[in-house]
PAZAPA-4460 file (N, C-alpha, C; in steps of 0.05 Angstrom, whole numbers, plus 32768, in hexadecimal, padded with zeros to 4 digits):
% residues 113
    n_x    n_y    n_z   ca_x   ca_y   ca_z    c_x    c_y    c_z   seq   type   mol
   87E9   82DD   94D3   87D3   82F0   94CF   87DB   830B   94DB     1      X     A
   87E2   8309   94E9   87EC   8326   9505   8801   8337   94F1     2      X     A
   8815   831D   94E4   8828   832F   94D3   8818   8335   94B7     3      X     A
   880A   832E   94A7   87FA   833F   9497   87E9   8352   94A3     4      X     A
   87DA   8357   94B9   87CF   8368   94C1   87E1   8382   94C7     5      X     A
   87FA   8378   94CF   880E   838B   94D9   8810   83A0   94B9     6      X     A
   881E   838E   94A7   882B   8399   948C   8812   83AA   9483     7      X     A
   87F2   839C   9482   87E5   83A6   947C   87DD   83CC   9481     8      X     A
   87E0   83CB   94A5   87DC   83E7   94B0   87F4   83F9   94A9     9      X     A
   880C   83F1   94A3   8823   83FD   9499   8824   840B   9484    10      X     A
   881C   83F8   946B   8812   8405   9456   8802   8419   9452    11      X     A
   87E7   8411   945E   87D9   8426   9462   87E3   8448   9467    12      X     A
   87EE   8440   9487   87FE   8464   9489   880F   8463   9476    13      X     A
   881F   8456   946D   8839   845A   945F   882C   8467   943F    14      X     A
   8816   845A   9434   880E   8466   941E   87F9   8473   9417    15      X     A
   87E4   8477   9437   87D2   8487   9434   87D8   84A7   943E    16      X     A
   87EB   84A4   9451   87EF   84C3   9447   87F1   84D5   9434    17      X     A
   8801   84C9   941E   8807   84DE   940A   87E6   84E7   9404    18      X     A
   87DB   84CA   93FD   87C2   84CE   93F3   87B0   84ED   9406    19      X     A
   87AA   84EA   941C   87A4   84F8   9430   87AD   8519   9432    20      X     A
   87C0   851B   9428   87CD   8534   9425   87CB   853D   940B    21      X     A
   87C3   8529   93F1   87BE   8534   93D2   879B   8538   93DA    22      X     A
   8793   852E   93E5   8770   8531   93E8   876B   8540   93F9    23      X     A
   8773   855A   9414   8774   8566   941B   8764   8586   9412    24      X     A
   876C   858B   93FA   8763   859B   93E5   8749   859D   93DF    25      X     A
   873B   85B7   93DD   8721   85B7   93CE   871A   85CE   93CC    26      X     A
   8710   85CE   93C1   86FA   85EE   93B8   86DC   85EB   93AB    27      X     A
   86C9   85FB   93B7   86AE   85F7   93B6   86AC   8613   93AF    28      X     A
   8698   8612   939D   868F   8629   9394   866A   8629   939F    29      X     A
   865D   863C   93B5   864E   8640   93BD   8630   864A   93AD    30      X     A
   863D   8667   93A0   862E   866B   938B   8642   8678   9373    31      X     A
   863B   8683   9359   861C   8678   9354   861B   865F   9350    32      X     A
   8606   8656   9352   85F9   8637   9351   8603   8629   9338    33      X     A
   8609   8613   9337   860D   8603   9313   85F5   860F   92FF    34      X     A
   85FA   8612   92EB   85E4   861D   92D3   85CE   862F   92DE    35      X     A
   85DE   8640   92F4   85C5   8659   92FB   85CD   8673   92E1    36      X     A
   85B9   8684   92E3   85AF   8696   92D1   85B0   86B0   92E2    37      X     A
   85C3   86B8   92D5   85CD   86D3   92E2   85C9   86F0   92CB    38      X     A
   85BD   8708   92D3   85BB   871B   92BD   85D9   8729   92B4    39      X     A
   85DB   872F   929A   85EF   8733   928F   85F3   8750   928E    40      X     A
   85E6   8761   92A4   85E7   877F   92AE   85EF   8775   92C7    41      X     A
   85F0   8760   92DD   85F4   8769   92F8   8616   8752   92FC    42      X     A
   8624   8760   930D   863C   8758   931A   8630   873A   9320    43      X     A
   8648   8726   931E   8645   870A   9331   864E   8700   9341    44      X     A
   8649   8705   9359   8650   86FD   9375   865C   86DC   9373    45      X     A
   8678   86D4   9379   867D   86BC   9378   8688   86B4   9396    46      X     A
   8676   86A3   939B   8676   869D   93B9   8691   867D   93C0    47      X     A
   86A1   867E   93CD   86B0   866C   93C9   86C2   8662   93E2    48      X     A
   86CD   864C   93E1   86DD   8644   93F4   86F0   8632   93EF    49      X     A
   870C   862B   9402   871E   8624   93F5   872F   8612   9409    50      X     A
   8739   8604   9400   8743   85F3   941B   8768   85F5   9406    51      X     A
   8778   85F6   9417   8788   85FC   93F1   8798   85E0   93F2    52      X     A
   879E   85D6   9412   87AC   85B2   9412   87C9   85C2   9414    53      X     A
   87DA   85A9   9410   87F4   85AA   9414   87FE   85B7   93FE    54      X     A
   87FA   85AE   93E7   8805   85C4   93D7   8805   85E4   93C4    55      X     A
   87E7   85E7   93D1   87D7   85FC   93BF   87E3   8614   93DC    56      X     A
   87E6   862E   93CB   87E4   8646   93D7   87D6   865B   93D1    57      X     A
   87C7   865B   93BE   87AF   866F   93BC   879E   866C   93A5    58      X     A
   878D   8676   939F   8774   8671   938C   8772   8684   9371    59      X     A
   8775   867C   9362   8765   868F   9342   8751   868E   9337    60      X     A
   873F   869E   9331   8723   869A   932E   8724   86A3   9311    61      X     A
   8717   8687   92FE   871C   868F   92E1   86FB   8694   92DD    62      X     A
   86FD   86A5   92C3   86E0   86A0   92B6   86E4   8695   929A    63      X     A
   86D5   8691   928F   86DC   8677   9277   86FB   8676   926E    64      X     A
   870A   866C   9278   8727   865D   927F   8737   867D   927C    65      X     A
   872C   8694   9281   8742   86A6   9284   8744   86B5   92A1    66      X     A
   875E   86BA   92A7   875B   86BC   92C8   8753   86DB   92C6    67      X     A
   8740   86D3   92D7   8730   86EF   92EA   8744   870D   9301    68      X     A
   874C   86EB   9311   8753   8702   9320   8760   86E7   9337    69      X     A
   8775   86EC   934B   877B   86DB   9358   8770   86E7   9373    70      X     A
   876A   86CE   9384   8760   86D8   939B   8770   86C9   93B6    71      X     A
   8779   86DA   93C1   8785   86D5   93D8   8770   86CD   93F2    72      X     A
   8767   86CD   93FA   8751   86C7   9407   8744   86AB   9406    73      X     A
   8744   8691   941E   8737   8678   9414   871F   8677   9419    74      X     A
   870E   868B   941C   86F4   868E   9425   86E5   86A4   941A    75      X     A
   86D5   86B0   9409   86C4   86BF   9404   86BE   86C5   93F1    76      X     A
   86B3   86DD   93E7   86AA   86E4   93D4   86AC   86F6   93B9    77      X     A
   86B9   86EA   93A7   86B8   8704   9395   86AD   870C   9380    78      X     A
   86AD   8725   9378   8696   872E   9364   86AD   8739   9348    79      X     A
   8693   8721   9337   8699   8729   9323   868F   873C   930D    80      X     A
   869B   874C   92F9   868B   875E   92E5   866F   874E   92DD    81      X     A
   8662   875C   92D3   864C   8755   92C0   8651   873F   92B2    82      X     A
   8648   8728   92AA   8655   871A   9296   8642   8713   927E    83      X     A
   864F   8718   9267   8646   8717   9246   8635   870A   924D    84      X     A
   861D   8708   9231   8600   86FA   922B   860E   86DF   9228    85      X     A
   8609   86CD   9232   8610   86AD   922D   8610   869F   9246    86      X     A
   8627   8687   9236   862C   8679   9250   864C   867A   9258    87      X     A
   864A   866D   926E   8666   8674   927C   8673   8668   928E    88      X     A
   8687   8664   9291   868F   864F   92A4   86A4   865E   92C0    89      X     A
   869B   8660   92CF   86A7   866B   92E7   86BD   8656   92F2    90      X     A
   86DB   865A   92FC   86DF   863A   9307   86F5   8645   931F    91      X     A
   86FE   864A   9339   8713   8640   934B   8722   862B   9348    92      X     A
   873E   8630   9349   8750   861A   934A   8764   8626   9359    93      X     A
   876B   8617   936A   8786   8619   9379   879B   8613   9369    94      X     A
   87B5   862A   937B   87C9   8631   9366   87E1   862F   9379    95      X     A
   87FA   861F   9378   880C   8627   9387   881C   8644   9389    96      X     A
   8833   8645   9399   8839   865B   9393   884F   866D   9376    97      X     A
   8849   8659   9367   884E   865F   9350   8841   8664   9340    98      X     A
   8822   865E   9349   8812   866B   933C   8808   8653   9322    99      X     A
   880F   863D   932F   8812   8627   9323   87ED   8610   9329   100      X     A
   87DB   860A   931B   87C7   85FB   9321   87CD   85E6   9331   101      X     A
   87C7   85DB   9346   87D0   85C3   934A   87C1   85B0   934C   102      X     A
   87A4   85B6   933C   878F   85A1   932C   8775   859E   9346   103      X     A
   8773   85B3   934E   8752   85AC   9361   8751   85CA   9360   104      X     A
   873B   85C9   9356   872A   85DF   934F   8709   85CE   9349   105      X     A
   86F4   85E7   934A   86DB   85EB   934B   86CE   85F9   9334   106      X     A
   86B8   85EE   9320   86B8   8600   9313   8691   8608   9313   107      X     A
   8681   8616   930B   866D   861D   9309   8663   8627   92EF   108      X     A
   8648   8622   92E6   8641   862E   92C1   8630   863D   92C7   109      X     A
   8630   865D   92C1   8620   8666   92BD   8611   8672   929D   110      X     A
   85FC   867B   92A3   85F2   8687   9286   85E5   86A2   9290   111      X     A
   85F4   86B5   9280   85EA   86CF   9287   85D7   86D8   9271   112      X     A
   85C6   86E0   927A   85AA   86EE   9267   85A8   8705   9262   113      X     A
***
């Protein structure tokens, strides 16, 4: 029993690290809120945060899948233009330094009026 308990805690570190270092990563988007209603005359404040993990080095902030603008910064806020009568999808994703997604990103829907 001692020696399966042994092999058992082995494994564990031996194959939960990787895991541990791929889940590291995240990004939350603060505001605007999921399906909030924003006017289609005023700028949109995108409130955000970023954790980037082992492999991410900085953040691009798309609006419906075309990039905005990259942001160097893993903490705050940026403003965006007015955005068209509709709906819309705001999203952060961490990007290595290639500028490459490395699949954790945040996204938010808005509808501008």
């Amino acid at each position: 029993m001692r020696v399966f308990n042994s092999l058992a805690i082995l494994l564990s570190l031996t194959f939960g690290v990787p895991l541990a270092f791929a889940a590291d990563a995240s990004v939350t988007i603060s505001s605007p809120a999921e399906n909030a209603k924003v006017s289609h005359t005023s700028k949109v404040d995108v409130s955000y945060e970023v954790a980037p993990g082992m492999s991410g080095d900085h953040v691009h902030l798309y609006v419906d899948e075309m990039e905005a603008v990259v942001l160097r910064k893993l903490k705050g806020v940026h403003t965006l233009d007015p955005l068209t009568t509709g709906k819309h999808t705001i999203c952060i994703k961490i990007v290595n330094k290639g500028h490459t997604p490395i699949g954790t990103q945040a996204c938010t829907h808005v509808n501008a009026v």
